[in-house]
C-alpha positions as a Markdown table, in Angstrom:
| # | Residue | x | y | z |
|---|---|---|---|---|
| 1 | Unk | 137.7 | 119.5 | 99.4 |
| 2 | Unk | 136.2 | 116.0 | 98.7 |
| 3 | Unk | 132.8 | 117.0 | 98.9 |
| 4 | Unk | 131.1 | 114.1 | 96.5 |
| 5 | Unk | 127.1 | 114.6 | 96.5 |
| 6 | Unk | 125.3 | 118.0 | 96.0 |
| 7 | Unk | 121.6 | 118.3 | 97.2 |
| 8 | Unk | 120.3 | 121.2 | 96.2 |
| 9 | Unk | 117.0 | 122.4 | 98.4 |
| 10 | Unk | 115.4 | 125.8 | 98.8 |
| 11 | Unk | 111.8 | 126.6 | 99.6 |
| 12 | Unk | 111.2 | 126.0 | 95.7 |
| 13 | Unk | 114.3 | 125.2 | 93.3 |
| 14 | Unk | 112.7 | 125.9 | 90.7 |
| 15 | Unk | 112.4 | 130.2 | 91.9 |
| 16 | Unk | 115.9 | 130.4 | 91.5 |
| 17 | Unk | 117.1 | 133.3 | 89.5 |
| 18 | Unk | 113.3 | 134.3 | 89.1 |
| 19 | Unk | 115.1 | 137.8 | 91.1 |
| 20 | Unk | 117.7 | 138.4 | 89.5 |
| 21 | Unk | 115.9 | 140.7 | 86.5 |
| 22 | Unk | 116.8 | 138.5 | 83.9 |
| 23 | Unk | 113.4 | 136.8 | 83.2 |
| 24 | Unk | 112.5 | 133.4 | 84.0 |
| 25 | Unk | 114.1 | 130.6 | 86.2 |
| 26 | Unk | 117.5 | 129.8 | 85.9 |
| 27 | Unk | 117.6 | 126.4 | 87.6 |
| 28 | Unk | 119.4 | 124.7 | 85.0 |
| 29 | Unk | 121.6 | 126.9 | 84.6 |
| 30 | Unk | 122.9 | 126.9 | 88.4 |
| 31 | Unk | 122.8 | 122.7 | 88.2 |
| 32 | Unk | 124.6 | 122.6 | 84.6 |
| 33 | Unk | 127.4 | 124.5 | 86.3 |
| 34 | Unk | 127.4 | 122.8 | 89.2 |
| 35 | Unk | 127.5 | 119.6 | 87.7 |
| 36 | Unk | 131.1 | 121.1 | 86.0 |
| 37 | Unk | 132.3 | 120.6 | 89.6 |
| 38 | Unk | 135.9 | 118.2 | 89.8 |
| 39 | Unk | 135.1 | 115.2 | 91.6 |
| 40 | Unk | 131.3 | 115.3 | 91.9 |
| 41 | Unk | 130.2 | 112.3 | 92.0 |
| 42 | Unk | 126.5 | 113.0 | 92.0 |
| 43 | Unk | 124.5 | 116.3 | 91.8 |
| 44 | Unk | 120.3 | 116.0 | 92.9 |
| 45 | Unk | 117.7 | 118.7 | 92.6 |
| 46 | Unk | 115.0 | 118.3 | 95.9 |
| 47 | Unk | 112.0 | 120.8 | 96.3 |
| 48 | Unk | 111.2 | 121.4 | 92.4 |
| 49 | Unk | 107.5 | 122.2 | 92.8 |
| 50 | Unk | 105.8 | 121.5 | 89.2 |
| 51 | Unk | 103.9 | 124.5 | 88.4 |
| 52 | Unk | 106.8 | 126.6 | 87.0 |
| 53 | Unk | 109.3 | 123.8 | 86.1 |
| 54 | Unk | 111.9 | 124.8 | 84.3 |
| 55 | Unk | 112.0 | 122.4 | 81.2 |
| 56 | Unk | 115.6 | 122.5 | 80.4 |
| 57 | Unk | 116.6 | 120.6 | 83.8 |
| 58 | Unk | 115.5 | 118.1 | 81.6 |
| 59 | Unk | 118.0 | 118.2 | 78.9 |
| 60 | Unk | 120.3 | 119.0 | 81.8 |
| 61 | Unk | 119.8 | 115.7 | 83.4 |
| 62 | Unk | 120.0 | 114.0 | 80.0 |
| 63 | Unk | 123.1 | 115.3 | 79.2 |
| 64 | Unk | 125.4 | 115.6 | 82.0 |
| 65 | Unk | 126.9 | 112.8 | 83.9 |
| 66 | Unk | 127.0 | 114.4 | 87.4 |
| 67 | Unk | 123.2 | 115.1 | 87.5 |
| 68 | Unk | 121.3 | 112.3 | 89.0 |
| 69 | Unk | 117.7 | 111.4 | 87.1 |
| 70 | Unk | 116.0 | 111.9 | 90.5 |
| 71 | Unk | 113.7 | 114.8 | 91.1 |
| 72 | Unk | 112.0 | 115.5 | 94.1 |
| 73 | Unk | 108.6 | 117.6 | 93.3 |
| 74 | Unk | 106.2 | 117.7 | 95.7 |
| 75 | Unk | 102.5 | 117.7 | 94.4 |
| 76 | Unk | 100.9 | 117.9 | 98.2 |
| 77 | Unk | 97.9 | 115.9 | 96.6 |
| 78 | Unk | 96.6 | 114.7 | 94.0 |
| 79 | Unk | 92.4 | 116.0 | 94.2 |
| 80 | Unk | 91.9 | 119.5 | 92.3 |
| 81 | Unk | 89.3 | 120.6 | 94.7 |
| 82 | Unk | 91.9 | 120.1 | 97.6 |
| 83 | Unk | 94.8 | 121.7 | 95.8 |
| 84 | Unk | 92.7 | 125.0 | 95.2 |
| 85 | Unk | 91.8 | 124.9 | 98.7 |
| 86 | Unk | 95.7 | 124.2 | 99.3 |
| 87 | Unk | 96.2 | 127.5 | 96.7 |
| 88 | Unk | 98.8 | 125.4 | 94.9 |
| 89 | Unk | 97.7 | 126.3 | 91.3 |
| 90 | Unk | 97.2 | 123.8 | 88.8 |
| 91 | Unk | 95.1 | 121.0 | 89.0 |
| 92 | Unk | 95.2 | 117.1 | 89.6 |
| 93 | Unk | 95.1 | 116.9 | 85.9 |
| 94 | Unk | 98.0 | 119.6 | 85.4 |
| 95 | Unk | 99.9 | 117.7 | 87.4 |
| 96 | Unk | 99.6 | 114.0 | 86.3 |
| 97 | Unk | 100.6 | 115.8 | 82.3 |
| 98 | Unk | 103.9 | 117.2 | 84.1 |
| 99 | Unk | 104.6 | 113.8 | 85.7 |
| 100 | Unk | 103.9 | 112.2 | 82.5 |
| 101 | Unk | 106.2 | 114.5 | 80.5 |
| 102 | Unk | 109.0 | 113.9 | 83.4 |
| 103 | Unk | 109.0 | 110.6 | 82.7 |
| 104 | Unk | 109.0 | 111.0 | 78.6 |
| 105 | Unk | 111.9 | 113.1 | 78.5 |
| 106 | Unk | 114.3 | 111.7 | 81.8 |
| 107 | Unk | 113.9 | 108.1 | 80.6 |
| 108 | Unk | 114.4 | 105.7 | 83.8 |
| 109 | Unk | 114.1 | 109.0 | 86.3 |
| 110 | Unk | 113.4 | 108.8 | 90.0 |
| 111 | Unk | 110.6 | 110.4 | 91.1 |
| 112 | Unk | 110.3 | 111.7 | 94.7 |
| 113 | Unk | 107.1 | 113.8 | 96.1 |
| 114 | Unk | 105.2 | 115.0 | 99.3 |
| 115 | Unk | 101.4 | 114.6 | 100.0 |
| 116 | Unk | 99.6 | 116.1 | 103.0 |
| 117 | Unk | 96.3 | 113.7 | 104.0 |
| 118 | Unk | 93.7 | 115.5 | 106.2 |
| 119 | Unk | 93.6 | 119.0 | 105.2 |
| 120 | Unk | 90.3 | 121.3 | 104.7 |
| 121 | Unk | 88.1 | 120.1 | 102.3 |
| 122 | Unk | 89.3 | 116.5 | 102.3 |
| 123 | Unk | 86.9 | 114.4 | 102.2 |
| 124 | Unk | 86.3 | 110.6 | 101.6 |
| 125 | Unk | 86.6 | 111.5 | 98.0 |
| 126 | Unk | 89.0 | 113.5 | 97.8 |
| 127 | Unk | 91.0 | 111.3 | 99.6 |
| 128 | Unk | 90.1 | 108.1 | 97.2 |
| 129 | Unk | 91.0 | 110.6 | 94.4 |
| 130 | Unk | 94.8 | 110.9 | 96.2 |
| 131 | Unk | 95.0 | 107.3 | 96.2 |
| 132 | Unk | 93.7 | 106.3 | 92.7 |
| 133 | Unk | 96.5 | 109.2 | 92.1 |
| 134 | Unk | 99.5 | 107.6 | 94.0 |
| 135 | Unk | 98.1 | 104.4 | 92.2 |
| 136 | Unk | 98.7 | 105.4 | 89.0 |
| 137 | Unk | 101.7 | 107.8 | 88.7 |
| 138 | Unk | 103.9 | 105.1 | 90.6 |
| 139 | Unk | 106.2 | 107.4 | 92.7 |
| 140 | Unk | 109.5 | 106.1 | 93.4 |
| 141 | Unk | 110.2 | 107.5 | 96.7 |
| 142 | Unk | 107.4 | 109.2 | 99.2 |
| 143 | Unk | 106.9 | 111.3 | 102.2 |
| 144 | Unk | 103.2 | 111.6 | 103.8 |
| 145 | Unk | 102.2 | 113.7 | 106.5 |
| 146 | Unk | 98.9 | 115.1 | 108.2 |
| 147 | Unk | 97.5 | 118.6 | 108.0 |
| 148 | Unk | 99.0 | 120.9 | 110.9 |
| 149 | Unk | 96.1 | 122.5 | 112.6 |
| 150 | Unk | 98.9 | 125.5 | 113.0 |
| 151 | Unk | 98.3 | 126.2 | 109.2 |
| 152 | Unk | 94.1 | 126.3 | 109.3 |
| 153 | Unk | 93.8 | 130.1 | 109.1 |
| 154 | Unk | 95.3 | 130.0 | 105.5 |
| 155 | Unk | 93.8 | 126.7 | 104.4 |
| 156 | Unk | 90.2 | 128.0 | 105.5 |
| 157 | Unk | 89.5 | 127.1 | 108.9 |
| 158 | Unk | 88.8 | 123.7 | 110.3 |
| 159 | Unk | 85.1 | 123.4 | 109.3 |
| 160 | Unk | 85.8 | 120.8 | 107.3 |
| 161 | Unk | 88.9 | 119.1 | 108.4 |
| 162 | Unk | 87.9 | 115.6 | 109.4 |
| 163 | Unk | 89.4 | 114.0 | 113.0 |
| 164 | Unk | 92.8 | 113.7 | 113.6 |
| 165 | Unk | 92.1 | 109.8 | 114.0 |
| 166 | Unk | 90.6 | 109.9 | 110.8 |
| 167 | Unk | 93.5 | 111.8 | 109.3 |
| 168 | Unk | 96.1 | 109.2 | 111.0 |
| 169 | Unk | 94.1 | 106.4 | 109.0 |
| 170 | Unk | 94.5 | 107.9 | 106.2 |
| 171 | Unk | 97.7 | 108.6 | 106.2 |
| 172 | Unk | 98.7 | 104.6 | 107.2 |
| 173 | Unk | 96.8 | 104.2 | 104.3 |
| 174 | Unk | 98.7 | 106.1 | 101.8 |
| 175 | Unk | 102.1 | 104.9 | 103.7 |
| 176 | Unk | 100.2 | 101.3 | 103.4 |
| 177 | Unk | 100.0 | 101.8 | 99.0 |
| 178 | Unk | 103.2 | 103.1 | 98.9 |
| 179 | Unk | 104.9 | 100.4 | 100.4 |
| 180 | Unk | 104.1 | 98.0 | 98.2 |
| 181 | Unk | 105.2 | 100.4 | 95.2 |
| 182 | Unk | 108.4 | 100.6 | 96.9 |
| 183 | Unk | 108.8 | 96.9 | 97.5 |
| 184 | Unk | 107.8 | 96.2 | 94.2 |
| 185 | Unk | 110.5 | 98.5 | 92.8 |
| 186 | Unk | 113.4 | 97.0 | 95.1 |
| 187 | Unk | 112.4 | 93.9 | 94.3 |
| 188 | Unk | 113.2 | 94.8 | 90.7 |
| 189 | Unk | 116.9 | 94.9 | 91.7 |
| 190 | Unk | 117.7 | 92.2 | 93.2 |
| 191 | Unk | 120.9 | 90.5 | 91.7 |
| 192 | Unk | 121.3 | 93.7 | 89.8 |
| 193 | Unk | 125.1 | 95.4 | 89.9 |
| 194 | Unk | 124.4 | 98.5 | 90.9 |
| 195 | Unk | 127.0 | 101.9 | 91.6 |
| 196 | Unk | 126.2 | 103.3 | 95.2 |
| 197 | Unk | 128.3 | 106.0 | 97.0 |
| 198 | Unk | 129.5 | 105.2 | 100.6 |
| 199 | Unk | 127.7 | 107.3 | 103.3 |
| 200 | Unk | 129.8 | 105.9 | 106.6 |
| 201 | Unk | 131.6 | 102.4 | 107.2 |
| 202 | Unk | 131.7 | 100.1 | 110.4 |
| 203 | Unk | 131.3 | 96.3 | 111.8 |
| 204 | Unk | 132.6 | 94.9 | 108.0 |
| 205 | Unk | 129.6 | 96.8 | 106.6 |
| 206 | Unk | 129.3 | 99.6 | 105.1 |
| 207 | Unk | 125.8 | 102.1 | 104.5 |
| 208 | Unk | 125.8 | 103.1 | 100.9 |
| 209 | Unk | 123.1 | 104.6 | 98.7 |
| 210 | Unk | 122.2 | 104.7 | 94.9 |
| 211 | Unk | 121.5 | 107.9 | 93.0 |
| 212 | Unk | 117.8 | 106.8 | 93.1 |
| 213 | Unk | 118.0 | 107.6 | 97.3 |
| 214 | Unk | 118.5 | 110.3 | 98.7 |
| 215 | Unk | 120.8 | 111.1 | 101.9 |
| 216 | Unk | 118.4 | 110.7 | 105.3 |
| 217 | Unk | 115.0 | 110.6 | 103.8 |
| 218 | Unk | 115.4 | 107.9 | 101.1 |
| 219 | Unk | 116.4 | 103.8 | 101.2 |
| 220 | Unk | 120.0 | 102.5 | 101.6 |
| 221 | Unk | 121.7 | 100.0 | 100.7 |
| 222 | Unk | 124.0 | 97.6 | 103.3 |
| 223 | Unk | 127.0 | 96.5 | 102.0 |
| 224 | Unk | 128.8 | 93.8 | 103.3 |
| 225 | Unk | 132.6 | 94.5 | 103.5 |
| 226 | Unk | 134.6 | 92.6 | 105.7 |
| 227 | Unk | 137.7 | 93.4 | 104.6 |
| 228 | Unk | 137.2 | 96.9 | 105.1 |
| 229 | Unk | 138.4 | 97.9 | 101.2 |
| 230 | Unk | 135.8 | 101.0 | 101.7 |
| 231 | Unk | 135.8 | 104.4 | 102.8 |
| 232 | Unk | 133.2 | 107.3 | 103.4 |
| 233 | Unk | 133.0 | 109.0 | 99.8 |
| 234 | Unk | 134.0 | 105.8 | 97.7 |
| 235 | Unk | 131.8 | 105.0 | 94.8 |
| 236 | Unk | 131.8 | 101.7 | 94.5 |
| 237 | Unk | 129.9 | 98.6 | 92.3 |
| 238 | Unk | 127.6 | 96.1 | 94.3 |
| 239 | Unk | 125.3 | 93.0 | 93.5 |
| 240 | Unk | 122.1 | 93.1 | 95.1 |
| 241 | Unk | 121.5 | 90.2 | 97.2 |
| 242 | Unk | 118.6 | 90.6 | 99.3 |
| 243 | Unk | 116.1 | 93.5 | 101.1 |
| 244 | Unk | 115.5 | 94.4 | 104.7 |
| 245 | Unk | 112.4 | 96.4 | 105.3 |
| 246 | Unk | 113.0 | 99.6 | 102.1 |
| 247 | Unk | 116.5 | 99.1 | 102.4 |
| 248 | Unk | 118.5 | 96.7 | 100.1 |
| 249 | Unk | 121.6 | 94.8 | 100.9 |
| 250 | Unk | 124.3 | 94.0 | 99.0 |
| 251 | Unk | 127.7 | 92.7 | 98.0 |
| 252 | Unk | 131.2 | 93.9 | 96.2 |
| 253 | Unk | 131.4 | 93.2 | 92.7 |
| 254 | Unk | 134.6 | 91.6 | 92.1 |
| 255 | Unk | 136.9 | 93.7 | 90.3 |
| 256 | Unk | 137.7 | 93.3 | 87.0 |
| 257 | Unk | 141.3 | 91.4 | 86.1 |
C-alpha cells in the first residue's frame, strides 16, 4: 500500500515475544521479517531499553538492507546512584559497556536516547556525572526532560528533588552540550551526497529526512526542488549544502547519464 518507513515503538521493544512461552526476546526476529517487506524503504527500532538487549538486532542491522543503523535506547541518566533510585537496573558503568559494544558491532550507527534531569536524588554531582556522560558517549540524536512531580511516590518522594528552577537549568544545560554534539555531527556532512526519503513537498522545496532522523522528533533535511520532480515517499540523492538551526539543507544530485 506504499507504506515506505516502519518505526517500531512499544513501551520496551526489546520485551517483545518475552510472552509468548518461547524463552527470551524475539525482537530480531519480528524486525528481520519485517525488513522482508516489498518496497520498504527503511525499517527503525525506537524504545530499545539496554538492560535486556537482544544482541542479534545487531547482526540484523548488519545484514539486512531495510534496517536502518539507528537505535533509540533510552538510558534516563547516566549517575548509578540516580538510576537505582530510578529502579532502572544496571548501572552508569553497565550502560556506557552496552553503548560501547553498540557502537563495535553496528559500525557508523545512530544513536538516539532519553535523559530525565531533576529527579530524586539528583544532586550537583550526579548531575555533573550525567554530563561528563553525555560528554563522552557522543549521542547522535537527544531528548531531555525534567522529573514529573506526578511520578514522586515511586521515585521516593520529593525530599530530595532540588527546585524546579534548578531542574529547568539543568536541563538548558544538557540541551546546551548536546547542541553542539549535534552541530558538530551536521557539520560533518556538509557537501556530502546523502539518500533521504521525502516526508511532504510544497513552495519548490521539499522536507526530507536521512535514516539517521527520525520522523517528528529527529532533524530534517530541506531540499530545494523547484521543478517539483519529487513526491511524498520518493527516496531520493541530495548534496548537502548548508544548515539551519539542527536541520540541514540540501540540493538534488544530478542524475546519472
Amino acid at each position: 500500500q506504499g507504506v515506505r518507513e516502519i518505526v517500531l515503538v512499544a513501551e520496551d521493544t526489546t520485551g517483545y515475544g518475552t510472552d509468548f512461552g518461547r524463552g527470551g526476546p524475539r525482537l530480531p526476529e519480528l524486525v528481520e521479517a519485517l525488513a522482508g517487506i516489498e518496497g520498504l524503504a527503511w525499517l527503525r527500532v525506537m524504545y530499545a531499553y539496554p538492560n535486556a538487549f537482544p544482541w542479534d538486532l545487531c547482526r540484523v542491522m548488519r545484514e539486512c538492507p531495510a534496517v536502518v543503523p539507528y537505535l533509540d535506547i533510552p538510558v534516563q541518566h547516566g549517575s548509578s546512584a540516580v538510576l537505582k533510585r530510578m529502579r532502572r537496573g544496571g548501572t552508569g558503568e553497565s550502560v556506557r559497556r552496552i553503548l560501547n559494544r553498540l557502537r563495535e558491532e553496528v559500525p557508523g550507527i545512530t544513536l538516539r536516547t532519553t535523559v530525565l534531569v531533576g529527579h530524586p536524588g539528583e544532586g550537583e554531582r550526579e548531575f555533573e556525572e550525567l554530563l561528563s556522560f553525555l560528554e563522552e558517549i557522543q549521542f547522535e540524536r537527544l531528548g531531555a526532560f525534567v522529573f514529573s512531580p506526578e511520578t514522586e511516590a515511586a521515585a521516593g518522594g520529593d525530599m530530595d528533588r532540588c527546585s524546579a528552577n534548578e531542574a529547568q537549568r539543568r536541563l538548558e544545560l544538557v540541551m546546551e552540550l548536546q547542541a553542539g554534539i549535534h552541530a558538530e555531527c551536521q557539520s560533518k556532512r556538509l557537501g556530502e551526497s546523502l539518500e533521504v526519503l521525502v516526508d511532504s513537498t510544497g513552495a519548490g522545496e521539499a522536507q526530507a529526512r536521512t535514516w539517521s532522523d527520525a520522523p517528528e522528533v529527529d532533524a530534517v533535511v530541506a531540499v530545494k526542488d523547484s521543478a517539483g520532480v519529487l513526491a511524498v515517499g520518493d527516496l531520493a540523492e541530495v548534496k548537502v549544502v548548508g544548515s539551519e538551526g539542527d536541520d540541514l539543507k540540501a540540493v538534488l544530485s544530478p542524475r546519472p547519464t
